[in-house]
C-alpha positions as CSV (number, residue, x, y, z in Angstrom):
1,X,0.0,0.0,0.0
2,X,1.5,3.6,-1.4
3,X,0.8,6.7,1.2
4,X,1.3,10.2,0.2
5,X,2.1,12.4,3.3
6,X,1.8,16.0,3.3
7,X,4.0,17.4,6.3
8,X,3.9,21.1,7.2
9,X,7.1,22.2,8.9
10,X,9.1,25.2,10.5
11,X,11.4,25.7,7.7
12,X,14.0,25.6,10.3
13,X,18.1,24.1,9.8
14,X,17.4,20.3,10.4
15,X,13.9,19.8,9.7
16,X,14.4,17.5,6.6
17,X,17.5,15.5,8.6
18,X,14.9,15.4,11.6
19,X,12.1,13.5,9.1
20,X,14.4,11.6,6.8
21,X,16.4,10.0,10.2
22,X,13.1,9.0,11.6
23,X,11.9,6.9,8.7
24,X,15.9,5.5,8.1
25,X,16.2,5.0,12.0
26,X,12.8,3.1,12.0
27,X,13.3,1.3,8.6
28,X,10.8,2.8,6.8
29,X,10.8,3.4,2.9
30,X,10.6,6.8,1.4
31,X,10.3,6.2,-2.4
32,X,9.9,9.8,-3.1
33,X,10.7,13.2,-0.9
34,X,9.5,17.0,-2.1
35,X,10.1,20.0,-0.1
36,X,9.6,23.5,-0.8
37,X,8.7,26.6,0.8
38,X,5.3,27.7,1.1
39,X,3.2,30.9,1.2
40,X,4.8,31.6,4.4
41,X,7.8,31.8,4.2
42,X,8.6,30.3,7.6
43,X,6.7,27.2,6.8
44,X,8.1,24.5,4.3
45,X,5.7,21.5,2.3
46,X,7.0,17.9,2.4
47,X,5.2,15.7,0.4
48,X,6.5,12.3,1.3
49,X,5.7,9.1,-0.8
50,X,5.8,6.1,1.2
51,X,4.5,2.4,1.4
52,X,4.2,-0.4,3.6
53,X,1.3,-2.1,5.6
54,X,-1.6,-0.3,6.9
55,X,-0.4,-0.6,10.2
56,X,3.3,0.5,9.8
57,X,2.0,3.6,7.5
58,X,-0.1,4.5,10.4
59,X,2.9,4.5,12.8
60,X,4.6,6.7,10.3
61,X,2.4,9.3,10.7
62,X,2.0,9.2,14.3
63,X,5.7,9.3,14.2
64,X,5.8,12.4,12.3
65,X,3.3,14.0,14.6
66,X,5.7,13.7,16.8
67,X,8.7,15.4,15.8
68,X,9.9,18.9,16.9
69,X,9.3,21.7,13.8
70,X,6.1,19.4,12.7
71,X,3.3,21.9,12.2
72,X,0.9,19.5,10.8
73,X,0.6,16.0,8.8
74,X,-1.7,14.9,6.1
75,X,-2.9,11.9,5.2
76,X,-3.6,12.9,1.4
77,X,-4.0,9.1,0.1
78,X,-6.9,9.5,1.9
79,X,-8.3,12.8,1.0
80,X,-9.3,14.2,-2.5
81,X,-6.0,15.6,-3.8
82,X,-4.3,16.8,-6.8
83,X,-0.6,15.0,-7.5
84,X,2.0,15.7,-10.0
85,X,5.6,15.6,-10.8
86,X,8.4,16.9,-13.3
87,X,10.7,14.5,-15.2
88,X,13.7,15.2,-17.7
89,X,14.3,12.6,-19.9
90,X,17.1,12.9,-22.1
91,X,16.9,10.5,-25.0
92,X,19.3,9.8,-28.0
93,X,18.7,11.6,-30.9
94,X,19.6,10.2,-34.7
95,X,18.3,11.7,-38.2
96,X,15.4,10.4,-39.0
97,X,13.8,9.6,-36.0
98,X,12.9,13.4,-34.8
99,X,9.5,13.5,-36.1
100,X,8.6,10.2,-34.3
101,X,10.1,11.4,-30.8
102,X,8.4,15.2,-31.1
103,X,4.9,13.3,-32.2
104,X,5.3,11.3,-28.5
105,X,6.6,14.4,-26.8
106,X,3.5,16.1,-28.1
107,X,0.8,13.1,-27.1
108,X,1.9,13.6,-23.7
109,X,2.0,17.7,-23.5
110,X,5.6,17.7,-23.2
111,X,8.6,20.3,-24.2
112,X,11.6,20.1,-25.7
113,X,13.8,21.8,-23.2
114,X,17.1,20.9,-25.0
115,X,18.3,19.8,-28.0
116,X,22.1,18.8,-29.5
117,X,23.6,16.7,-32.2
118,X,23.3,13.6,-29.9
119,X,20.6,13.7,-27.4
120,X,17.0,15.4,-27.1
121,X,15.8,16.4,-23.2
122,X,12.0,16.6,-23.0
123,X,10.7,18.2,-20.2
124,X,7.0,16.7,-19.3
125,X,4.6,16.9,-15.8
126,X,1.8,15.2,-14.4
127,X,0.7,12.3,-12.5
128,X,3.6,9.4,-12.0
129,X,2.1,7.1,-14.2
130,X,1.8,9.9,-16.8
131,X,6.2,10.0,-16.6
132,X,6.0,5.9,-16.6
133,X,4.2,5.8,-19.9
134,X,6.0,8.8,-21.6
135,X,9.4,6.9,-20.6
136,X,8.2,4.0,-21.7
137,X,7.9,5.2,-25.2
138,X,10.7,6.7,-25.2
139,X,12.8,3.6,-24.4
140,X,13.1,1.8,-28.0
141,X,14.7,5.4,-28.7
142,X,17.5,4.8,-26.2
143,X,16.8,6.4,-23.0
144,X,20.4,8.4,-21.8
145,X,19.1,10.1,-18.3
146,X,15.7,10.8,-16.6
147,X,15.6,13.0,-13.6
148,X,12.3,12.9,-11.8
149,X,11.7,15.8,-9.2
150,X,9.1,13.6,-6.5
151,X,5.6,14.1,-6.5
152,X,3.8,17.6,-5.2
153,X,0.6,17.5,-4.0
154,X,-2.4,19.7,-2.3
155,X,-5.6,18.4,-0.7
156,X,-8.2,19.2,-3.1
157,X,-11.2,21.7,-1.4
158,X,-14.4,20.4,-1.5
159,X,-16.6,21.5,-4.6
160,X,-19.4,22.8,-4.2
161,X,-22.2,21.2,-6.6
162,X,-24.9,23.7,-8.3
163,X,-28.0,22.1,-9.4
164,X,-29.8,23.7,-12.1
165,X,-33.1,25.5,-10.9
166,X,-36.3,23.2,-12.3
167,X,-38.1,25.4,-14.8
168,X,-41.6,27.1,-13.5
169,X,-44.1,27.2,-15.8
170,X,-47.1,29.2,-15.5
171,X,-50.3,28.3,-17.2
């Protein structure tokens, strides 16, 4: 089972060390780590990608709850949310074969960020399996590097559903 944790923290000297030491010295997995500052600018966003059982993810966040510089922790696999990330895949580049990698680039919304005489570097977000499927068309190419920046994510606010007004009629 894959958690997403969103961790609100002082952005303070330490604070990462202080989060990524309590999952290593407790032998928990972090597949993926983002951290940023916020609108604050004394408060930082970690969005942690994790997995495990049920029960070991829950320790995890009662863990983090209890760290020093923790201002809150959120659950987001279980909350509506919005998820992406940003990859840079640099794949090898031969004549004849430009059309066919700009035409994949294109399917999935991405940018040519870089071009030389031996390699092209597409830039491309979204959701993870969005960057699996964009690199797996890009393999037969020959796939050279692929930096992926972790996911980002937000709780999604709740929307608020308008029904239309039924027609009066008067007779």
């Amino acid at each position: 089972m894959k958690k997403i944790i969103s961790v609100l923290v002082e952005n303070k000297f330490g604070a990462l060390n202080r989060v990524a030491t309590m999952f290593s010295g407790r032998g928990f997995n972090i597949h993926s780590i983002s951290i940023g500052v916020t609108e604050d600018p004394e408060v930082s966003r970690m969005t942690i990608v994790t997995s495990g059982e049920a029960n070991i993810l829950d320790q995890v966040i009662k863990q983090l709850n209890r760290l020093i510089d923790i201002i809150k922790v959120i659950d987001l696999s279980a909350e509506h949310h919005v998820a992406r990330e940003l990859a840079m895949i640099s794949v090898n580049y031969q004549k004849g074969i430009r059309s066919e990698i700009m035409n994949i680039c294109e399917v999935f919304q991405g940018k040519v960020v870089d071009i030389t005489i031996k390699s092209i570097t597409i830039e491309v977000t979204g959701p993870p399996d969005k960057i699996d499927a964009i690199i797996n068309m890009l393999t037969p190419y020959g796939i050279k590097d692929v930096a992926r920046s972790g996911l980002v994510a937000l709780k999604r606010e709740e929307q608020i559903i308008i029904k239309p007004k039924k027609e009066v009629t008067i007779s």
